[in-house]
KOLSE-659739 format. One record per residue: x, y, z of N, C-alpha, C in turn. Coordinates in steps of 0.05 Angstrom, whole numbers, plus 5000, padded with zeros to 4 digits. Layout:
<pts>
XYZXYZXYZ/...
</pts>
This chain:
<pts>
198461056669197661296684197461536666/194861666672195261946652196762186660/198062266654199862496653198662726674/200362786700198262906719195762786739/194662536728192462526742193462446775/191062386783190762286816191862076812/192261866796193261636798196261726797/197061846787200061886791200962006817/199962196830200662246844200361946873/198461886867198661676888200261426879/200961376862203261186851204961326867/206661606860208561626873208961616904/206361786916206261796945206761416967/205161296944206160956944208460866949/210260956938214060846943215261086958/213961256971215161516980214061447006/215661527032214961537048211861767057/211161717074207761817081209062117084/207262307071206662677080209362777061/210462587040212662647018210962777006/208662696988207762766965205662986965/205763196957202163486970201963556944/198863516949197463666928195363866930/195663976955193664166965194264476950/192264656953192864856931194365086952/194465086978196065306989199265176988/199564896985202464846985203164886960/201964786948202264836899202865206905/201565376911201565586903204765706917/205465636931208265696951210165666926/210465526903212265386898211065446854/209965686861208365816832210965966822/212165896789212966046781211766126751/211366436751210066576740206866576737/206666386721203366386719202466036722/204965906723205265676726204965506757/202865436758201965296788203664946782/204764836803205664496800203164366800/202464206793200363946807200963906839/204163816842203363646864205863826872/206963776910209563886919210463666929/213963536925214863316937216863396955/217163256973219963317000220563156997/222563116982224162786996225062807009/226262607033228462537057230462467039/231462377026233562317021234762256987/236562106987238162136949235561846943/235661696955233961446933230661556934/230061796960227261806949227162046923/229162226922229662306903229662206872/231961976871231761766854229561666845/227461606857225261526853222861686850/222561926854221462046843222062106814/224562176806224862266782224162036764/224761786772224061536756221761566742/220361566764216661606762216561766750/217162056751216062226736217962216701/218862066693220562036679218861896666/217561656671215661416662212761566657/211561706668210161936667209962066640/212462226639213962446627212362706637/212762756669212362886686214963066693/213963346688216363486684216763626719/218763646729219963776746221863976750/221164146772223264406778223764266801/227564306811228364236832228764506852/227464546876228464756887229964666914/231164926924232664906948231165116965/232265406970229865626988228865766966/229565786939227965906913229466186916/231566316922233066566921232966656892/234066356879235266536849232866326827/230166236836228566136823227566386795/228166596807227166766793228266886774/230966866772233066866756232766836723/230766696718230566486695227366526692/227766486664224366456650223666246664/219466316673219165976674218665696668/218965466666219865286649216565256624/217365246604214865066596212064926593/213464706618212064576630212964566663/211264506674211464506709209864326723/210564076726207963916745209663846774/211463836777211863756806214464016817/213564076846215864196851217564016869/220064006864221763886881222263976896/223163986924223464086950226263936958/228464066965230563976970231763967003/229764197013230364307037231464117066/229463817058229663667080232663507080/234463537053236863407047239163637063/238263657085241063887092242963767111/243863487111245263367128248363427121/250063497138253263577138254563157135/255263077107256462797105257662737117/260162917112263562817120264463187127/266663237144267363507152269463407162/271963517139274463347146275963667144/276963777185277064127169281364097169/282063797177285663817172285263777147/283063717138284063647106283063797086/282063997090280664257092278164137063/276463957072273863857053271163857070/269463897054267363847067265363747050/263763617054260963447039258563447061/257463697041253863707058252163687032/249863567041247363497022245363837011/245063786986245064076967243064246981/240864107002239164347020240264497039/242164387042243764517063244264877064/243665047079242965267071246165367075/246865597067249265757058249965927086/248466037105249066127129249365867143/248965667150249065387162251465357160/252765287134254265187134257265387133/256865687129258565867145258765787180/256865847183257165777204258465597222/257565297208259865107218262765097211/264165277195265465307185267665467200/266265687209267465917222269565877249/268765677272270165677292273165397286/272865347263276565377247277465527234/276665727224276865987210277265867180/275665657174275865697150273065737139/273565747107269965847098271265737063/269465807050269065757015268865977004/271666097000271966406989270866446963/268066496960266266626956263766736960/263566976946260867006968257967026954/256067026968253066846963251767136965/249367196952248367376963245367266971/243867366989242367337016242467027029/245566937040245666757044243566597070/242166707075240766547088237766477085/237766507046236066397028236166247009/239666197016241266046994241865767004/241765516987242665366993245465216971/246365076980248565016970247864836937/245164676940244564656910244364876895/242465076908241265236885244765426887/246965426895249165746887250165426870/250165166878252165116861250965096818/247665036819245665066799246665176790/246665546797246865766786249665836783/251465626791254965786788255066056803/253466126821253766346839255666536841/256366646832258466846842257467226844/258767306855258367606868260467836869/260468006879262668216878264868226883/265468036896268567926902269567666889/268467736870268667396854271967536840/272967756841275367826836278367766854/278267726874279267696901279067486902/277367296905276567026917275566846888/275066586895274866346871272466386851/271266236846268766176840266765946837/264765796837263865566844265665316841/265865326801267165136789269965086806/271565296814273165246819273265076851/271665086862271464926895271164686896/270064636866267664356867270764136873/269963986887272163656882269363416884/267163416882265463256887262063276892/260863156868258763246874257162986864/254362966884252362736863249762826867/248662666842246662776829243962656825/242662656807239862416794239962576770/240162366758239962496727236762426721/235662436693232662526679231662276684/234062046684232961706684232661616713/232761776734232761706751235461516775/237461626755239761406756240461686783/242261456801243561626827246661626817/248161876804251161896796252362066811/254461926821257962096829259762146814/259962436813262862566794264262686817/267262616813269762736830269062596853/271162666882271362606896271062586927/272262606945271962726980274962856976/276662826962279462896971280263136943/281963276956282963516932284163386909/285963126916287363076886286562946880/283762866874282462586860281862726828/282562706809283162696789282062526769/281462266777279462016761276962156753/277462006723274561956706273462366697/270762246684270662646675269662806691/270463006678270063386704266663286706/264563206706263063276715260863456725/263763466745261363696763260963906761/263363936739263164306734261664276702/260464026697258664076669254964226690/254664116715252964136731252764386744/254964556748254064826753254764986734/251865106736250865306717249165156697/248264896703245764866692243364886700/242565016723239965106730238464826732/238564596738236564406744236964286712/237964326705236564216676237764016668/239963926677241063646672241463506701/240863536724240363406740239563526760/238763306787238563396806240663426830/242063616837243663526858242963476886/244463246890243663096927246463206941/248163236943250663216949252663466934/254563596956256363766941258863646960/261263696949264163696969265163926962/266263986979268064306978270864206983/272364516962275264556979274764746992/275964787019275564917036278665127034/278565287049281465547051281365607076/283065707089283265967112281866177108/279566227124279166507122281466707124/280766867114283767207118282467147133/285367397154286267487172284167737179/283767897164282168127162281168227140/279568387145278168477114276468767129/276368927103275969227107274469347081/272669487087270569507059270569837060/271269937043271070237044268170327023/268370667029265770807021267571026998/266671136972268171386966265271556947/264471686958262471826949262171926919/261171956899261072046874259172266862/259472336846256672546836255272346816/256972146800255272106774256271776773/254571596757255171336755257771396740/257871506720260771486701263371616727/262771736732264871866746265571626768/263871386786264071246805265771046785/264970986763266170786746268470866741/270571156737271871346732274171246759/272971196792274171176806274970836820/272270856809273270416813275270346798/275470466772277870386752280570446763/281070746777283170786782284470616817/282470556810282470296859284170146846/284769986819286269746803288469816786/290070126804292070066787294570046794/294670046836296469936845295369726865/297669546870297769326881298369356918/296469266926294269036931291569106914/290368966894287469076881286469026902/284469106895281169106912280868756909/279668676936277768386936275768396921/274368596927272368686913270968926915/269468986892269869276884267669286862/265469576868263269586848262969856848/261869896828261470216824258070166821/256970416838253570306850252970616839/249870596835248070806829245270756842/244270826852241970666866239670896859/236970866851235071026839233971086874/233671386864232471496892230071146917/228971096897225570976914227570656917/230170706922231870376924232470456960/230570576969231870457004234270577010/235570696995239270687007239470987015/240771077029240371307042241571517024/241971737018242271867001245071967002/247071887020250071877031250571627020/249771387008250771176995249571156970/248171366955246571216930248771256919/251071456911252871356882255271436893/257071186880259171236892260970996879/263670846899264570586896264670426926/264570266925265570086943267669766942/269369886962271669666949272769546983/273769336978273069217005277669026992/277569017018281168977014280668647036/281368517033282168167053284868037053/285867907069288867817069289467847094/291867827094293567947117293568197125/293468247166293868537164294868737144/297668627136299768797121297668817099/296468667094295468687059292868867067/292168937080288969037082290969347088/291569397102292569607109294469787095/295769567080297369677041293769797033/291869657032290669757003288969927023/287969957042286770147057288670477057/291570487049293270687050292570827016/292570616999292670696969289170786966/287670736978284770786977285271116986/286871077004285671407027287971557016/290271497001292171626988290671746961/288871586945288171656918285171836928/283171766938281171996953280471956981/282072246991281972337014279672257032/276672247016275172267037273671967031/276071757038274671447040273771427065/271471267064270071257095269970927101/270970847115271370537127268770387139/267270207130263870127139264669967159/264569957188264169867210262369577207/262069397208260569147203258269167224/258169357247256769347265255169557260/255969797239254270057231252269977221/250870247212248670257200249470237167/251970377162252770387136252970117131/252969817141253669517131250469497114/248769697131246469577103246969637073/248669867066250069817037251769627031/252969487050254069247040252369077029/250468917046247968867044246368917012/246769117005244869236982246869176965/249769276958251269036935252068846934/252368586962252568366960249668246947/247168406948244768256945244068316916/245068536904244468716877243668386857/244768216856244468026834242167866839/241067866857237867846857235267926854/233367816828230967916825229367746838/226567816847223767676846222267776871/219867596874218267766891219267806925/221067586935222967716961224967796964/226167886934229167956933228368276934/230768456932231668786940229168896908/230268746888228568826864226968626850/224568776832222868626812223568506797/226368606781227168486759228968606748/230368556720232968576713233568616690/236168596684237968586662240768476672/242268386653244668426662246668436633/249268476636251468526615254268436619/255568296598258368246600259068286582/261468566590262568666566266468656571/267568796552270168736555270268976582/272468986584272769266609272969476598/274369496561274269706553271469866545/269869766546267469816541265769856553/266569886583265169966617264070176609/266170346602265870676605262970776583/263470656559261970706548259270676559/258570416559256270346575255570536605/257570546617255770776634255370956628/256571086601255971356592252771346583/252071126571249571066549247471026579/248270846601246270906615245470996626/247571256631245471536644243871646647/242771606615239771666600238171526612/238771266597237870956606236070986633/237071126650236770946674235871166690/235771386685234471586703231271606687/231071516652227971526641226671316657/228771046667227370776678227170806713/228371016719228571026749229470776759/231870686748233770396755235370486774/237270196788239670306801241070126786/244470176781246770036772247869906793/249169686786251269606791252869486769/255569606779258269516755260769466773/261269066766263169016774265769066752/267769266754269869246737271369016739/272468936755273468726748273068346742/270868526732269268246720267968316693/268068556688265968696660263068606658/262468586688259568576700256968826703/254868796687252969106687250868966695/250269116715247568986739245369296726/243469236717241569326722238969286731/237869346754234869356761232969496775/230969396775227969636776226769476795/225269646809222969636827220969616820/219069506844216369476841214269646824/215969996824214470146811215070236797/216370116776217470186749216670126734/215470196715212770066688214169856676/212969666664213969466650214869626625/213769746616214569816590217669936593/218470106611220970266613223569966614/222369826632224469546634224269446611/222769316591223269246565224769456545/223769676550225769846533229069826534/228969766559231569826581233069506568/231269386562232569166555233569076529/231569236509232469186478234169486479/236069576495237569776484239369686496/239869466522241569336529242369146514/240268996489241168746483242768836453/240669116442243669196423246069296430/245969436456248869416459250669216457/249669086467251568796483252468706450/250068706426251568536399252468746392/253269006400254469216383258269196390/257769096415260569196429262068896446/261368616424261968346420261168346460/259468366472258468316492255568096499/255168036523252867806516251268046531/248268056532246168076551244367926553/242667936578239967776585239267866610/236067826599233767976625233967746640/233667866664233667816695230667886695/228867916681225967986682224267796666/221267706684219467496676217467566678/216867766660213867766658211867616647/208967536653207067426640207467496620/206867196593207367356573209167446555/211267396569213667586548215967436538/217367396517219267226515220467396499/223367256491225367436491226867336468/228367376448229767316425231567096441/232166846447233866626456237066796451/238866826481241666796468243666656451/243566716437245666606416248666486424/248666206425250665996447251965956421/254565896419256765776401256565476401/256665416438257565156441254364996448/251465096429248865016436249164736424/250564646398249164476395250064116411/253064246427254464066438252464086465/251764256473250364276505247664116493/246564116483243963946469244163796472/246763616455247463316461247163206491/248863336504248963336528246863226535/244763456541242663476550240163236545/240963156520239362886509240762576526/243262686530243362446540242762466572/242662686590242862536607239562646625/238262746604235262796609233662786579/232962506577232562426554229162456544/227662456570225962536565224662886569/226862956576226563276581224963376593/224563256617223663336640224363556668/226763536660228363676686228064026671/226764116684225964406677226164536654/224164376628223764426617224764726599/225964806584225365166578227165376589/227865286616229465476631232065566625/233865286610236465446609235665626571/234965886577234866136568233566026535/231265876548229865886524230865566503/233265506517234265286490233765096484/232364946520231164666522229564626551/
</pts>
């Protein structure tokens, strides 16, 4: 078969059940990243038609992107090469939901409000949080190692995983870890699988540890004049005990939607036990007087809204595109001092998680390309000035970027050869390396 042609696609549509396989140009174009159209769009029902597609396209050397609702597709350069999109959506079946034994196993389409949801009337949930979870699915947060503004307070992907399976580049169907918390057998796996972006497999299957939701939780407002000065006050939220769950110091560029009573400021949100929400709700309104408490039912929850979602770019996310930074904490301050400039010439908004040494920057629809590239080679010398990493959150036609410089690249290579040998599984994406 030639690479792409009609015969391939109907080879595959052949071992796939009927209305799996599209090649029509309004379904291809749904599923376009950047300038890159698929050939064909596949749904599988299930892990072996999965399996079998990758086979095929493996024998091919037919390259594929695996998606789920495409939230954080945008996240990432686009691949290379692109002939099939994978469609995960129809895999959203709940396995096993064992809530005395506090686990759960749902299939990777399974969307991220869904499965809150089923979650909720035992009060437990997967303490962490997703941003626009009800574009998220549980493949694509576990892909991306997802984490968000309370990733200080609460876990983070790697840490939930007890079981996950997959399809690797050969088409092979693999299980790493388990259904149960202390299963321990054979290697970590699953945490080599998040935060690879598709690129070493596909996932069919996740298992969770599950927790108690708190008791309560409380998100406060404290108004600011200047990004440094909000960064000035998030620092000082962490220096008695109960810390903040979570906690960001925000700047939002006038044309960002947010009302002009929330563009700069902090927000810090307290969870636990009464006693514990109401300790750090006293040390909030003890250190500035005029903390204001966001009602979940107000109008002010759409700023919640706007920094749980801040770590999303593309064409249906809050912004166009990005940057981002991880620096030590001592080196917060600086950086907000430098982007003052920065970011009022680019008409950006910030976000800075302190206790993570997290720098969110991004732009809008109407921000020239040129000010965001600037914005970005003055971010990327910072970051090697002050032993910090950066990388654009931005994909323009056209544009590529100096590859980040990995320590542990040439062991992830290996990796990568072995268990997508023909290097098909999204080609390019993880940041340029393969």
């Amino acid at each position: 078969m030639a690479l792409g042609s009609a015969d391939t696609w109907q080879h595959l549509a052949s071992r796939l059940q009927k209305g799996v396989v599209c090649t029509d140009l309004s379904s291809r174009q749904r599923f376009a990243l950047g300038s890159l159209l698929p050939q064909a769009v596949i749904w599988p029902a299930n892990e072996e038609e999965v399996a079998t597609t990758v086979e095929l396209c493996a024998e091919g050397g037919v390259a594929l992107v695996a998606w789920g609702a495409g939230a954080r597709q945008r996240q990432l350069p686009p691949p290379w090469r692109y002939d099939v999109a994978l469609v995960l959506s129809r895999l959203n079946r709940v396995v096993a939901y064992e809530p005395d034994d506090l686990t759960i196993t749902v299939e990777s389409g399974c969307r991220w409000d869904v499965l809150g949801g089923l979650l909720a009337p035992r009060r437990l949930w997967i303490p962490f949080d997703v941003a626009v979870p009800c574009q998220s699915t549980v493949g694509g947060v576990v892909a991306s190692a997802a984490v968000g503004w309370e990733r200080a307070g609460q876990l983070c992907t790697r840490d939930l995983l007890l079981g996950v399976a997959w399809v690797t580049g050969h088409g092979q169907l693999v299980h790493g870890g388990g259904r149960v918390v202390k299963n321990v057998a054979g290697y970590d796996l699953m945490r080599l699988l998040a935060g690879s972006w598709g690129t070493l497999g596909v996932l069919t299957q996740v298992t969770w540890k599950l927790l108690p939701a708190p008791q309560e939780r409380a998100i406060g407002w404290v108004g600011s004049r200047s990004l440094v000065h909000a960064l000035q006050l998030a620092m000082a939220c962490q220096e008695q005990q109960p810390l903040p769950t979570s906690l960001a110091a925000v700047a939002f560029s006038p044309s960002a939607g947010v009302a002009e009573a929330w563009r700069v400021g902090v927000v810090a949100g307290y969870s636990g036990t009464p006693e514990e929400v109401r300790a750090g709700k006293a040390i909030l309104e003890a250190k500035f007087g005029d903390a204001c408490w966001l009602p979940e039912a107000d109008a002010a929850a759409d700023l919640v809204r706007h920094v749980r979602d801040f770590s999303l770019v593309g064409p249906a996310q809050p912004w166009a595109a990005g940057l981002r930074l991880s620096l030590l904490a001592s080196d917060l301050m600086t950086c907000a001092e430098a982007l003052a400039t920065v970011v009022d010439k680019a008409q950006a908004s910030v976000c800075i998680w302190p206790q993570r040494g997290t720098v969110l920057v991004r732009f809008g629809e109407q921000t020239p390309r040129t000010s965001c590239l600037r914005t970005w080679l003055w971010a990327n010398e910072f970051a090697r000035e002050h032993r910090g990493w950066a990388w654009p959150e931005l994909w323009p036609e056209r544009w590529e970027f100096e590859s980040v410089s990995l320590p542990h690249l040439y062991l992830s290579r290996r990796v990568k050869e072995v268990l997508d040998p023909m290097g098909i599984l999204s080609p390019g994406r993880y940041w340029r390396h393969w």
